[in-house]
PAVEXPA-909765 format. One record per residue: residue in one letter; x, y, z of N, C-alpha, C, CB in turn. Coordinates in steps of 0.02 Angstrom, whole numbers, plus 50000, padded with zeros to 5 digits. Glycine has a CB too. Layout:
% PAVEXPA-909765
aXYZXYZXYZXYZ/...
//
This chain:
% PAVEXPA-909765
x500434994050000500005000050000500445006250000499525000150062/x500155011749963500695017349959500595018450011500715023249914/x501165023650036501245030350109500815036150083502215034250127/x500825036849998500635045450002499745044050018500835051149904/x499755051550041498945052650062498705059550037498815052450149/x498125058750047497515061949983497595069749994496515059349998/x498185071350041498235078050044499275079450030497815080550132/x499345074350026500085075849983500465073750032500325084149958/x500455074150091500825071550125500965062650137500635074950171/x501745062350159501775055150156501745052950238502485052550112/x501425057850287501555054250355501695052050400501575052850366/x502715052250363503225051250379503545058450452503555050350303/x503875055450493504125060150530504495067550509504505056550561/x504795066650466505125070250422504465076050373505585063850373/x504165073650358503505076850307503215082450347502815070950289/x503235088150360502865094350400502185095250368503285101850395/x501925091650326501165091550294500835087250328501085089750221/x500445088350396500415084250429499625081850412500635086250495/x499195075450423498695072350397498375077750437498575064450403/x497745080450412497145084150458496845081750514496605085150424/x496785076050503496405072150562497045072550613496115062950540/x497625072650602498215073150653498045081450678499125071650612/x498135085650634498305094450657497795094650706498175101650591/x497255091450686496755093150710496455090350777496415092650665/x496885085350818497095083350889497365088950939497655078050882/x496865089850973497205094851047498035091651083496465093551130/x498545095451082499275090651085499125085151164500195097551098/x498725086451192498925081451223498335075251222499115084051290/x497925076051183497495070151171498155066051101496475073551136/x498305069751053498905067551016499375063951060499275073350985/x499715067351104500345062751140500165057151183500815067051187/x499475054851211499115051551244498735043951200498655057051269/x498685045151135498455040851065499325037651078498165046850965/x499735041751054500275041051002500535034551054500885049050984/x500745036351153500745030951192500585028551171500595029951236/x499915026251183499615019551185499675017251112498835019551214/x499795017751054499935014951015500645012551005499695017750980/x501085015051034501965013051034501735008951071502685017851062/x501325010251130501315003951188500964996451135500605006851276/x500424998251103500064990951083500574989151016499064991651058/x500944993850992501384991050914500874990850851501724981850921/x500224993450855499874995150810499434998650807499744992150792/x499015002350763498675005850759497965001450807498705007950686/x497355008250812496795006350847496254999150792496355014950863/x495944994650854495554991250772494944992650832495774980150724/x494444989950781493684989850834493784989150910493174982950817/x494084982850930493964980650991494264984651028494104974551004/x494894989351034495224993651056494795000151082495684994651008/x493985001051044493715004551059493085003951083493795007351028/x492855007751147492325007151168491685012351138492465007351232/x491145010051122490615012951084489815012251145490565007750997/x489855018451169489365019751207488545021751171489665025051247/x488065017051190487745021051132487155025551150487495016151079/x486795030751105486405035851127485955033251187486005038451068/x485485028051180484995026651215485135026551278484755021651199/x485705023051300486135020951363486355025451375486615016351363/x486685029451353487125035651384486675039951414487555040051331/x486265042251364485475047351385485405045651464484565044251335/x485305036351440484925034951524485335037051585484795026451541/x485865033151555486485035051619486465041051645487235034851597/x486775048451605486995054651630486085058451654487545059351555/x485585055951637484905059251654484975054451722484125058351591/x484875049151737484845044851785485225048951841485115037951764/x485825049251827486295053451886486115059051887487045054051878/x485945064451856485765068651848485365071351898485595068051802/x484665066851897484335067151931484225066452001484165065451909/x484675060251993484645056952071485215064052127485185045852066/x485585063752097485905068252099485465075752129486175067952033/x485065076352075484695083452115484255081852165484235088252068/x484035074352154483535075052241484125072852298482665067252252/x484795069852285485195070852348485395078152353485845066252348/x485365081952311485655088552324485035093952370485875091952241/x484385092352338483895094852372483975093152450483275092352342/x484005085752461484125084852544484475087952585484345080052560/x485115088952554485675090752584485715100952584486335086152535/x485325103552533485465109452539484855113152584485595111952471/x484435111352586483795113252610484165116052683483145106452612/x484425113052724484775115052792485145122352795485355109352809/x485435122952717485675130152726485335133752735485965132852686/x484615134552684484035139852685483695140052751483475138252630/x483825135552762483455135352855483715135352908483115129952877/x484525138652918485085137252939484545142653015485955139852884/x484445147453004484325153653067483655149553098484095163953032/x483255145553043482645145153103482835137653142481685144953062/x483195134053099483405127153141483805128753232484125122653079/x484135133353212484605137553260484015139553323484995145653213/x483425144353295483105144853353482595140253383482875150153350/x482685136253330482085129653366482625123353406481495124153279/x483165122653400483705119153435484195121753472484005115953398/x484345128353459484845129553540484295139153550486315130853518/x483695137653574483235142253605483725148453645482725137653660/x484035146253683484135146853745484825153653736484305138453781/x485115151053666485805154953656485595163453633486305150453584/x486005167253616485975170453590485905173153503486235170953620/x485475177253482485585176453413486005174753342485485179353410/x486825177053367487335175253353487675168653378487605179953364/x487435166453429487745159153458487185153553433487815158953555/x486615155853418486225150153376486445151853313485365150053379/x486645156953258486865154953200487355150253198487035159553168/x487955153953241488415147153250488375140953261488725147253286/x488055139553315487955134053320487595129853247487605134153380/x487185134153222486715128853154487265127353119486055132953092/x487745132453101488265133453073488725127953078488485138853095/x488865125653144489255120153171488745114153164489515121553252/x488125113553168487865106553155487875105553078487095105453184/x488085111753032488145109452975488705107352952487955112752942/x489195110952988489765108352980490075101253001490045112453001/x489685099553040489785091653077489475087353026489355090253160/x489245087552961489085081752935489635081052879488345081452912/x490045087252871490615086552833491185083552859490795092052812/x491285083152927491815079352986491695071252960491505080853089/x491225067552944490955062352919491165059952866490435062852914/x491255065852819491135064452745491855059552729491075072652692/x492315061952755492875057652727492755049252755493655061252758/x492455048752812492455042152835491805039152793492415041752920/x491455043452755491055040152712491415039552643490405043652708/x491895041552623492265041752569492655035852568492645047552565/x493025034652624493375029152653493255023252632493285028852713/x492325023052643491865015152658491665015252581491005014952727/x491495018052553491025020252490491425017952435490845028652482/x491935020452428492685022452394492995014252358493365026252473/x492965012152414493315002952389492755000352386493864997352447/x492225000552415491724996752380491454998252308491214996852420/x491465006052290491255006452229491795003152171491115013552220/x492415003552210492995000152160492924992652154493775001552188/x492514988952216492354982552213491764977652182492374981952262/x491194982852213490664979752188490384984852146490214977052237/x490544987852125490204990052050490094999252098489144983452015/x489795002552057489725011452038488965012852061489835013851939/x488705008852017487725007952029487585005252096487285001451971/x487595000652132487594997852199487815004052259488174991252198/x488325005152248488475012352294488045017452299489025016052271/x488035019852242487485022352222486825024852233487445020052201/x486615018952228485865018852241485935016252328485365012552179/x486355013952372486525014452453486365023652479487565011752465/x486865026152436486935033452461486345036052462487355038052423/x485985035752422485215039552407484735036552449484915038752328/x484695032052473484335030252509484635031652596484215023552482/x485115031652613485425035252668485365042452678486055034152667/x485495047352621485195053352616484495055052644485195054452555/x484205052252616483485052452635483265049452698483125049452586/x483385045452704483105043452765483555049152823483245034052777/x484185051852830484555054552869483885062952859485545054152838/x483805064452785483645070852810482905070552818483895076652764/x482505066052809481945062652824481755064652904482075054752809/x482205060452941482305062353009482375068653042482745059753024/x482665074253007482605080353024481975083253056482755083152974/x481515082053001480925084452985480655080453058480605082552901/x480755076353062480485072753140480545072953202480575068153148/x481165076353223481485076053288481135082653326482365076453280/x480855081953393480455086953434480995093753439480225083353517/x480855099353460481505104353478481635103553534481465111453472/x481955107153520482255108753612481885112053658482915113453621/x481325114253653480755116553711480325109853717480205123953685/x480335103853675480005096953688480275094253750480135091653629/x481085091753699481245085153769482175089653762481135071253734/x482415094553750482815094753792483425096053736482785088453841/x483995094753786484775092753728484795087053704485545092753759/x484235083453709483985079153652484125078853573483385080253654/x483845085153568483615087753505484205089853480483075093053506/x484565093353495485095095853481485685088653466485235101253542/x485575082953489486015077353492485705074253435486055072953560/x485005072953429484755068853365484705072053309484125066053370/x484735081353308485065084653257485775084653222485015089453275/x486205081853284486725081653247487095071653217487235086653302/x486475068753242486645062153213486265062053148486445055953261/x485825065553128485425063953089486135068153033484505066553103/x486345074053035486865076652989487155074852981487125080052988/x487525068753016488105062953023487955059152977488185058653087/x487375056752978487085051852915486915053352862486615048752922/x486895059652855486845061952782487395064952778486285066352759/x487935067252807488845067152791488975062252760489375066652851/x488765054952797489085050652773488905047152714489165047452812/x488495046152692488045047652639488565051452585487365052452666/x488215056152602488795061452567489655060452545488835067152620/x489835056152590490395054852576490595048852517490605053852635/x489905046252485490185040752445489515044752370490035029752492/x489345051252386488895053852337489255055652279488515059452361/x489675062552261489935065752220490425061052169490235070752257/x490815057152249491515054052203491065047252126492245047452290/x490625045752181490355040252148489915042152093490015036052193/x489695048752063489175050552024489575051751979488705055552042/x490075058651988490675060151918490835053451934491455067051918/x491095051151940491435043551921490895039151872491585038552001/x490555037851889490005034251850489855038951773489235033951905/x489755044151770489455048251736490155048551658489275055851795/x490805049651707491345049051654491575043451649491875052751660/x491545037951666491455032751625491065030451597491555029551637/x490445034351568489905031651527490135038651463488945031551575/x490405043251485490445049951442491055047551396490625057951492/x490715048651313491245047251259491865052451254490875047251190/x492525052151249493135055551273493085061951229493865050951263/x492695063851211492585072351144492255074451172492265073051060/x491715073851233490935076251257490945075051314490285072951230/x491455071751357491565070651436491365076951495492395069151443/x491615084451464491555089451471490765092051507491765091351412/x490555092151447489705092551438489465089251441489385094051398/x489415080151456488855076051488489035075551546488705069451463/x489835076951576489805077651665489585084851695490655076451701/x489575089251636489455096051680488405095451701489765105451610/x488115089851682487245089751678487315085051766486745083251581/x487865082251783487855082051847487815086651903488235079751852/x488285091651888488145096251933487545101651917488755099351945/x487405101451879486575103951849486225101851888486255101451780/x486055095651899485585092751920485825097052009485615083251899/x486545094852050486575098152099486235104552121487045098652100/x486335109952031486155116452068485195117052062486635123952020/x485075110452032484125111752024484025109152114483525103751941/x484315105052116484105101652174484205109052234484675093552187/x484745111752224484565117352288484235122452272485125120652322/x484195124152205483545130452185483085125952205483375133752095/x482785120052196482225118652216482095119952309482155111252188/x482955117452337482395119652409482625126852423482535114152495/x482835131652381482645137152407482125137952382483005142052405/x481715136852305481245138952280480675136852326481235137052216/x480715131552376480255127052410480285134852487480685116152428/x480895135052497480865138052555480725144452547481385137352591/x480675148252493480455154352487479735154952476480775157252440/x479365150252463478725150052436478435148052522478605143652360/x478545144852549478535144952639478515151352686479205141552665/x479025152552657479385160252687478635166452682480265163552614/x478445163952617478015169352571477215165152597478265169152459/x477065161552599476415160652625476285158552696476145156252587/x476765157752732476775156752801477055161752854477095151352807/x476605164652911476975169252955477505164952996476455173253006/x477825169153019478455169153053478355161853135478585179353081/x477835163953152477725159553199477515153153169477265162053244/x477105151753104476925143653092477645143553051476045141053038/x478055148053040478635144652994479075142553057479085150552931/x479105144553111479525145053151479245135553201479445154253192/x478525135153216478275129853236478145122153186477705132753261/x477975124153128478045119453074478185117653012477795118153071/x478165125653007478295124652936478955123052904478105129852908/x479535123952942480205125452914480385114052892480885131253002/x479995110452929479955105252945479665102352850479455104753021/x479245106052843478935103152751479535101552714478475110152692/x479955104952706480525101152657481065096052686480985106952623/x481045095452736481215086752781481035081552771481035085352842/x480455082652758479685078452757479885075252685478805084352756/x479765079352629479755078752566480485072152538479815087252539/x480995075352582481435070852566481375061452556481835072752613/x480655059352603480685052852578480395049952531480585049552614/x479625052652508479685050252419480095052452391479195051752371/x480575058352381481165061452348481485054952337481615067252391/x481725049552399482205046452408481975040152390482475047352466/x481415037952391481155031552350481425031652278480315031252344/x481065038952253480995037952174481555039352162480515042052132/x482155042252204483045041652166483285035952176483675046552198/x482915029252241483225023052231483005020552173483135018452281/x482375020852129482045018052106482395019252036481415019352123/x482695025352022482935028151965483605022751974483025037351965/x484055023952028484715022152007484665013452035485375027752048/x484395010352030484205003552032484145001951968483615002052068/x484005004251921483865002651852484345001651828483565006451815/x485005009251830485465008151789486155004651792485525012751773/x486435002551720487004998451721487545001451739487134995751666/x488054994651757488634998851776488825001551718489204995351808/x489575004751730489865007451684490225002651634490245011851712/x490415005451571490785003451536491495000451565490795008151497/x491605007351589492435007851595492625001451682492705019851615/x492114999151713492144995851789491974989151725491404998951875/x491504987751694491324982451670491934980551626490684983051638/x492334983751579492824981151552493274978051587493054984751522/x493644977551640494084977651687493904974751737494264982851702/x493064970851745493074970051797493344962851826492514971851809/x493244956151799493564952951803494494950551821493294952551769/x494684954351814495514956251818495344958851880495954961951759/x495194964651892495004969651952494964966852008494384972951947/x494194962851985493894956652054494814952852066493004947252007/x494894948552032495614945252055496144948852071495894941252008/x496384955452068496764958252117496534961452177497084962152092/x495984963252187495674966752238495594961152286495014970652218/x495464954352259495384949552306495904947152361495244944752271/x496524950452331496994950652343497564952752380496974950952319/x496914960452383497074966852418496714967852485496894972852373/x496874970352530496434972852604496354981552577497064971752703/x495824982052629495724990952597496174996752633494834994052611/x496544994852684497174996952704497774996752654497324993252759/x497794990952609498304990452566498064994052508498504983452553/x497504996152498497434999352422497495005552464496664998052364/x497165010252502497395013852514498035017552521497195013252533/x498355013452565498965014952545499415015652487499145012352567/x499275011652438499475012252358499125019852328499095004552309/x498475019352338498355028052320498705031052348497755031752335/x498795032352410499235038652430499935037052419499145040852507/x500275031852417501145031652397501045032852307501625021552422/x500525029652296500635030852199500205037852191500135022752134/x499955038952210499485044952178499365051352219498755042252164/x499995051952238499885057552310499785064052263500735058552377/x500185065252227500015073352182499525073752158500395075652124/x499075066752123498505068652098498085069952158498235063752051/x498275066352216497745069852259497665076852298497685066252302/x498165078752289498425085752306497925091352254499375086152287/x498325087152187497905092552127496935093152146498035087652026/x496675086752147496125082352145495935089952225496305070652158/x496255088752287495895092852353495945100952307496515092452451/x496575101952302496645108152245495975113252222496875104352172/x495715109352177495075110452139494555109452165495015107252091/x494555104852209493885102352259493765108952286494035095852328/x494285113052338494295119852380494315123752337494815121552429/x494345126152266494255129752226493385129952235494615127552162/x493185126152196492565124852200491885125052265492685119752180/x492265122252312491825121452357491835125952411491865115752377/x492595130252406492395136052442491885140752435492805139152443/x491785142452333491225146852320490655142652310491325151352261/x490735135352311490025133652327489445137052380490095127552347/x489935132752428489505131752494489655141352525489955123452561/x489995145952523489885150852512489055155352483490395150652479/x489215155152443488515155152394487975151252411488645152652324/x487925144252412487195140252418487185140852511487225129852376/x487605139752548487615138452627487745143952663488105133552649/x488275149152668488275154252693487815162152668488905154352692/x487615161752599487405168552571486695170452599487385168552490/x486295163552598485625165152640485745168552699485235159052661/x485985167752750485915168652822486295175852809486295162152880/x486895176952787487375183052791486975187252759488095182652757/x486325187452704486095192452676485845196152733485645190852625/x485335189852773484855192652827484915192952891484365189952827/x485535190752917485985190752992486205196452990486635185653006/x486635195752935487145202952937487005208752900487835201652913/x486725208252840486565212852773486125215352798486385210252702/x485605210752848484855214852870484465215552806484955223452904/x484405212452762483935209452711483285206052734484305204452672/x482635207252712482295201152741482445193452696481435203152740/x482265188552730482375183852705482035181052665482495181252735/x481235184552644481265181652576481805188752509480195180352555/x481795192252518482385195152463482955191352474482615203252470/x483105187352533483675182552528483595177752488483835179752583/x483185173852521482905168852464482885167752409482505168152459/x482575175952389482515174352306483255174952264481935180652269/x483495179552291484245182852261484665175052249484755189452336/x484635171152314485105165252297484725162252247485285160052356/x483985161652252483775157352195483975158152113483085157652198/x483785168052101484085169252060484835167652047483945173852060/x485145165552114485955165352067485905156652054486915168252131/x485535152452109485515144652054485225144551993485125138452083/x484685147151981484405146351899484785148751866483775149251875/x485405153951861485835159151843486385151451816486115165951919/x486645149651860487155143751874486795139351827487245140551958/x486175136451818486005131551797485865132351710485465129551842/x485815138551699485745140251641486675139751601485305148151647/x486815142851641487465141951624488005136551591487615142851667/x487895130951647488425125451693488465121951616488035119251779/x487985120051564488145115251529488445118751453487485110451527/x488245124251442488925127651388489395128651426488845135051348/x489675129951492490475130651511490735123351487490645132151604/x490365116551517490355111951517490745109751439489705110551539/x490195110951418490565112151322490945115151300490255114651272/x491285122051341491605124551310492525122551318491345130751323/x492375120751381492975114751422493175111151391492815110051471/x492765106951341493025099951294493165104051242492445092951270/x493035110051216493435115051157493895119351171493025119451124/x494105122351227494535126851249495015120851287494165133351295/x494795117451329495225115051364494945113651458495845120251349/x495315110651496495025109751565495435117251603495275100451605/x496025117351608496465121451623496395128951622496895119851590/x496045130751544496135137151541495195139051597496265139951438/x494905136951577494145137451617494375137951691493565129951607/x494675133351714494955136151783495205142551786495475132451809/x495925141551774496255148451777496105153951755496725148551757/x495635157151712495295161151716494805165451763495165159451688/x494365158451769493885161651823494345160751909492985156151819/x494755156351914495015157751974495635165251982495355150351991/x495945165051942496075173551937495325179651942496465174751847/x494805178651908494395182151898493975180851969494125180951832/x494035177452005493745177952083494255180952123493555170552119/x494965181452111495225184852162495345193652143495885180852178/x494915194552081494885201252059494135203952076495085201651979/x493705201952067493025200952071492735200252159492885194052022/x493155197652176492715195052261492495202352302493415189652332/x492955207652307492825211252334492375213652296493235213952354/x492375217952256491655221252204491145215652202491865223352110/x491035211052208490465207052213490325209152302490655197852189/x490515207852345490335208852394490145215252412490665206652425/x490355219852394490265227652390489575228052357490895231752344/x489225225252303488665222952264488185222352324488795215752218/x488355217952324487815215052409487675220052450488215209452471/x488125222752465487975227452528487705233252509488565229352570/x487495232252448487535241852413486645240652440487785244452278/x486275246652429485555247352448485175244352365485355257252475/x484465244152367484035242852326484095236152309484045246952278/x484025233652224483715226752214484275225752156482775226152191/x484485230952116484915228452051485655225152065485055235052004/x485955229552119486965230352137486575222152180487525241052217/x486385219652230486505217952254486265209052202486345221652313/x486005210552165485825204352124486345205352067484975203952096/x486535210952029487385209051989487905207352050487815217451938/x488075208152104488335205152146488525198552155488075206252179/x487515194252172487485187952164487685183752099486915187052177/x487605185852023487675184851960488105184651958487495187651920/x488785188451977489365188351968489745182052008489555194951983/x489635180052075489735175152112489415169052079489525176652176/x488965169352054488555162552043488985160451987487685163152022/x489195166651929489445165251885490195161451880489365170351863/x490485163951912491095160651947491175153251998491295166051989/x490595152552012490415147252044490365141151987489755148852084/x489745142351931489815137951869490325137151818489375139251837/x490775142551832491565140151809491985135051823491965144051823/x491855136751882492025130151938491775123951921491715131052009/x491125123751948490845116751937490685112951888490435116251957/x490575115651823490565112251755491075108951745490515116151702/x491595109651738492245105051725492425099051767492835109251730/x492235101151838492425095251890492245091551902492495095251933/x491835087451880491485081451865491745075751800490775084251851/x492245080051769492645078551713493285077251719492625082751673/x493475083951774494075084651781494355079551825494185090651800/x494115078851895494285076451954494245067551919493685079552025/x493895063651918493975056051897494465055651852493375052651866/x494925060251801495095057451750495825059451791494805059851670/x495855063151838496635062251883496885054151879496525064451981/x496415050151883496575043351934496395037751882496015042552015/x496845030951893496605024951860496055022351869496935020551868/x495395018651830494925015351826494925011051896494945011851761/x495525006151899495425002451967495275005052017495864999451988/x495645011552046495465014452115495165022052110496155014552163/x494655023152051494595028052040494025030952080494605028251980/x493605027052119492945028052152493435031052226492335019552160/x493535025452237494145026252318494655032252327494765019452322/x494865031752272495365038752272494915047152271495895038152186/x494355047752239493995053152230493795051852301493475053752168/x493405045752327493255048852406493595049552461492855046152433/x494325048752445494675053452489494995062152461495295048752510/x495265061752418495295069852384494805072652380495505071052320/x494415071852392493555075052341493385076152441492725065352262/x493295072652490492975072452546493525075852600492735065052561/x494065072852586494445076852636494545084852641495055074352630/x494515086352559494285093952530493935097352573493855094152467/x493405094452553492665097352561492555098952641492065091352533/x492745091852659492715093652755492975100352769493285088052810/x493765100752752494285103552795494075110252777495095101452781/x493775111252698493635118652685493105121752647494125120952658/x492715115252604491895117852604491555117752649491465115052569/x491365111952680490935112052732490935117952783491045106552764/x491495119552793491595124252840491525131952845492095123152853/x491605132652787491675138052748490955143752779491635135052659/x490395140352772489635147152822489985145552901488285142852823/x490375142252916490605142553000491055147453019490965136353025/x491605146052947492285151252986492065158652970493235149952945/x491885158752904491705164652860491165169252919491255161452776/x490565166752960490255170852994490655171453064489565168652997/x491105168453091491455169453135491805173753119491695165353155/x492145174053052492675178353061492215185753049493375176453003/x491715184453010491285194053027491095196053066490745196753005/x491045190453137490625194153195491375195153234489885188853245/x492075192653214492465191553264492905200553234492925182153263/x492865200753155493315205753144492535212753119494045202553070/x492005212553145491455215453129491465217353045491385221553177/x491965213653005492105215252926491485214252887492695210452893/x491295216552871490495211652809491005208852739489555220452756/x491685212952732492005209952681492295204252699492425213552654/x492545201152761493015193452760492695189052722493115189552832/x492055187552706491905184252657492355182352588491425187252646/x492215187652553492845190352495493595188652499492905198052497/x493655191452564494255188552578494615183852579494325188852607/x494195179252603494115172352595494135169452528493535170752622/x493625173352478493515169752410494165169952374492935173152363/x494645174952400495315176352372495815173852373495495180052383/x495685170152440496285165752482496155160252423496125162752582/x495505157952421495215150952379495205152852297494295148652406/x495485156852263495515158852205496235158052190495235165152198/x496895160252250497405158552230497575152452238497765161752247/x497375149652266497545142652276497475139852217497165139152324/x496875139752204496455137752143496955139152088495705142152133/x497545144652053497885146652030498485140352017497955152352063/x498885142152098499305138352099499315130152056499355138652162/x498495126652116498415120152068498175122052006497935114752094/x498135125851959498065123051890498575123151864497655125751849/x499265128151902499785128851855499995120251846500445134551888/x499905115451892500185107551893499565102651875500515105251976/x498995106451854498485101351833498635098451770497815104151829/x498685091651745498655090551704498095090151664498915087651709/x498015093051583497645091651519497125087951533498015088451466/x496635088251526496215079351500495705081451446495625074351577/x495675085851426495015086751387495075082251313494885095551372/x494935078751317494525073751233495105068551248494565078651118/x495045067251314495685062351306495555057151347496395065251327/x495635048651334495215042551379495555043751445495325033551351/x495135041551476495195042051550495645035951560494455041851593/x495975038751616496705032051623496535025451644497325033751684/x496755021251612496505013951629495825011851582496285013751715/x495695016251512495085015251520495115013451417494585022751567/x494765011951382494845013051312494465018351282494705007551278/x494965020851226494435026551218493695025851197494675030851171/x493325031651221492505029351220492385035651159491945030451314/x491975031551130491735036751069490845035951061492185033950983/x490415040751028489865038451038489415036350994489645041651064/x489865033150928489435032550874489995028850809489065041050855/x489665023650773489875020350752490425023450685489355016550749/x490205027850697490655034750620491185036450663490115044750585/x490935038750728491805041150775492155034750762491795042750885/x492015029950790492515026050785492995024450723492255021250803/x492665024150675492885022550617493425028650600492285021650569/x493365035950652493665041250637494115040250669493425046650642/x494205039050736494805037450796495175030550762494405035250889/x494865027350710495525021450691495865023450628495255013050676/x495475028650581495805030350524496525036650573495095034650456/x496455040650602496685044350656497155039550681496155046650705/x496975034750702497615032350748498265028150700497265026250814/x498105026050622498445024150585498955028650558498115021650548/x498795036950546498925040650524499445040850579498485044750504/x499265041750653499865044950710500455038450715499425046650808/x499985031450684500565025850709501165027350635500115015150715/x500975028650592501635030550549501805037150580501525031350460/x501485040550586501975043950627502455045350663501925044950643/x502275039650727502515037950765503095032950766502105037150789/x503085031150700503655024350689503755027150638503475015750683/x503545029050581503935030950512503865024950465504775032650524/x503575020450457503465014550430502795016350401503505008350479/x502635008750354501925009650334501355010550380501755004350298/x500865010850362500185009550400500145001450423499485011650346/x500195003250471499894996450533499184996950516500014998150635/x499044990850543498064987450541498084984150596497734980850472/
//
């Protein structure tokens, strides 16, 4: 067979007329092919590639999606109700020592999260992605189920205050095998060109699930006085959480595992059998300590202006701003529908620009931005203080679109569930979760309304630093995994493509 090709070039190392389908490789999805083909000694054939197909994929990333927003509904609803939980469980304190305190029972279900990451983590690496899964969602629910149930503290006592904070424990822990295990599932069903934008409909689903319970808690706020919100009403979105939590077992009971756990799994099963979960652990952290560094990195990028925004912004509008709380309400709502409109073109634009530059952008652009956003807030009327919120929210979906993409494709297929729930949880504890605790401490401690900002700045450079060492992944297979494409024409494109890079790569004819 000749070398020359239909555009003049011969292919050859030497030839600077390089094939189109080559130019036209992002360089490190190119240097990532070109491996694995020196590694196999020939170009890609069918079996080399995995073909996900529409029907299944749909189900998959909507399935998580979803389930996804009624665990997110459970779990966020506590922020919007952070001041009245406070005066129906520590009565007795002062107005500022019951924020804190709610503050601190919210923060105690993030103390959890890693020891749910821990348990969650090797089992999802063991017994499958879906099984975990559909465990967590049903622990969610029943944990915030219980909320809605427990008497106050003018019933039976420091009771209440104790079965408040076990019930957060169980939805920490919960929590701790939620996120890692959803992007994980989600990008190994996502074809390696579109990984971007079918993991960024995960955290979509996150930000419907907390517009819904603010949308739930503002509509409360708005038809209920202060005393039935204060005696029962704040209790309706507790409640709700357990059909919520049926119909997300019911959803993720259906679906299959992944591709990328099902290829591998056999091999997998026989070394893991092999392994104690002390010994894999330990192999993540001696083999994969930087990715987990990078992996917490981005987590505190993210989850500082999360939980900022969805967990601290309610209460600080109307604690400190002196806002009423439904203009609180709505303002955050407006910034989730804001976020949600958003999240899935950043999502897309990630797998075309890149993972790297979407970070570093908006994390420079939060440590320029934090103060004038907060200055927004505090200004008087209805416009400054909602471009304020827009501007935060916006920076927030910078964040989170990519990381559902980004974070699983750090790590190999075998320990890729286990490894996210320790980077992904240990994160989140040490500095999302915490984040409405320290942040209102530090305004009542330095009377600042800006430490907020301050804060977002500290978490913007950071955010900096790790991207300068993040590595690439956009359109590129996830490690340990074959490339996934989503249609019987890609493929046929990724093997004409990979023949072209294997002369390349060797200078010889075309391999088959």
């Amino acid at each position: 067979m000749s070398d020359a090709r239909s555009d003049g070039s011969t292919g050859r190392p030497g030839d600077t007329r390089l094939p189109k389908s080559v130019v036209e490789l992002p360089r490190q999805v190119r240097e990532e092919l070109t491996r694995r083909l020196r590694r196999n000694k020939r170009a890609f054939r069918e079996d080399d590639i995995q073909i996900v197909e529409g029907p299944l994929l749909r189900r998959a990333v909507g399935a998580s999606a979803l389930g996804n927003c009624m665990e997110w509904f459970d779990f966020g609803i506590y922020s919007y109700l952070a001041a009245i939980i406070g005066k129906v469980f520590f009565p007795s304190a002062s107005p500022t020592a019951q924020l804190i305190s709610s503050f601190a029972t919210f923060a105690a279900a993030f103390v959890v999260r890693p020891l749910g990451g821990l348990v969650f983590g090797p089992l999802g690496d063991r017994v499958g992605r879906q099984k975990v899964l559909a465990t967590t969602m049903i622990m969610m629910a029943a944990g915030t189920f219980s909320i809605g149930l427990i008497p106050g503290f003018t019933t039976i006592g420091v009771a209440a205050p104790v079965l408040l904070l076990i019930a957060r424990m169980v939805q920490g822990f919960s929590t701790g095998g939620e996120y890692g295990g959803a992007s994980t599932f989600v990008s190994e069903y996502a074809p390696d060109r579109r990984r971007g934008f079918l993991s960024s409909w995960l955290d979509f689903g996150t930000f419907v699930g907390y517009a819904l319970g603010s949308a739930l808690v503002t509509v409360l706020n708005l038809t209920l006085s202060d005393a039935a919100m204060l005696s029962w009403g704040w209790r309706v979105p507790f409640l709700i959480a357990g059909p919520l939590g049926a119909i997300g077992l019911y959803i993720r009971l259906r679906l299959e595992e992944s591709p990328a756990f099902q290829q591998q799994l056999d091999e997998h099963e026989k070394s893991l059998a092999q392994a104690s979960v002390g010994g894999e652990f330990k192999d993540i952290i001696g083999r994969h300590w930087r990715e987990l560094l990078l992996c917490m990195g981005i987590v505190l990028l993210y989850n500082v202006t999360n939980y900022m925004v969805t967990g601290f912004m309610p209460t600080y509008l109307t604690e400190d701003l002196h806002h009423s709380s439904t203009f609180a309400d709505l303002l955050v709502l407006i910034g989730m529908l804001w976020i949600v409109l958003l999240i899935t073109f950043i999502g897309r634009l990630s797998d075309h620009v890149g993972r790297r530059p979407v970070y570093a952008v908006s994390a420079a652009a939060m440590i320029v931005l934090a103060v004038p956003s907060f200055l927004l807030l505090m200004s008087g009327g209805t416009w400054l203080p909602l471009l304020g919120m827009l501007i935060l929210a916006t920076l927030l979906a910078c964040f989170a679109a990519p990381s559902a993409a980004t974070l699983p494709a750090l790590f190999p297929t075998a320990v890729r569930y286990a490894a996210m729930g320790i980077g992904f949880n240990v994160a989140v504890a040490a500095f999302g979760g915490t984040t409405p605790l320290v942040t209102e401490a530090l305004v009542n401690l330095t009377g600042d309304s800006l430490a907020p900002a301050y804060y977002l700045m500290v978490a913007g450079a950071i955010g900096l630093i790790t991207v300068r060492f993040l590595p690439e992944t956009a359109q590129m297979p996830l490690n340990g995994s074959r490339p996934m494409v989503g249609s019987r024409q890609e493929e046929q494109e990724l093997i004409s493509t990979s023949q072209d890079l294997y002369l390349l790569a060797e200078g010889g004819p075309r391999a088959v």
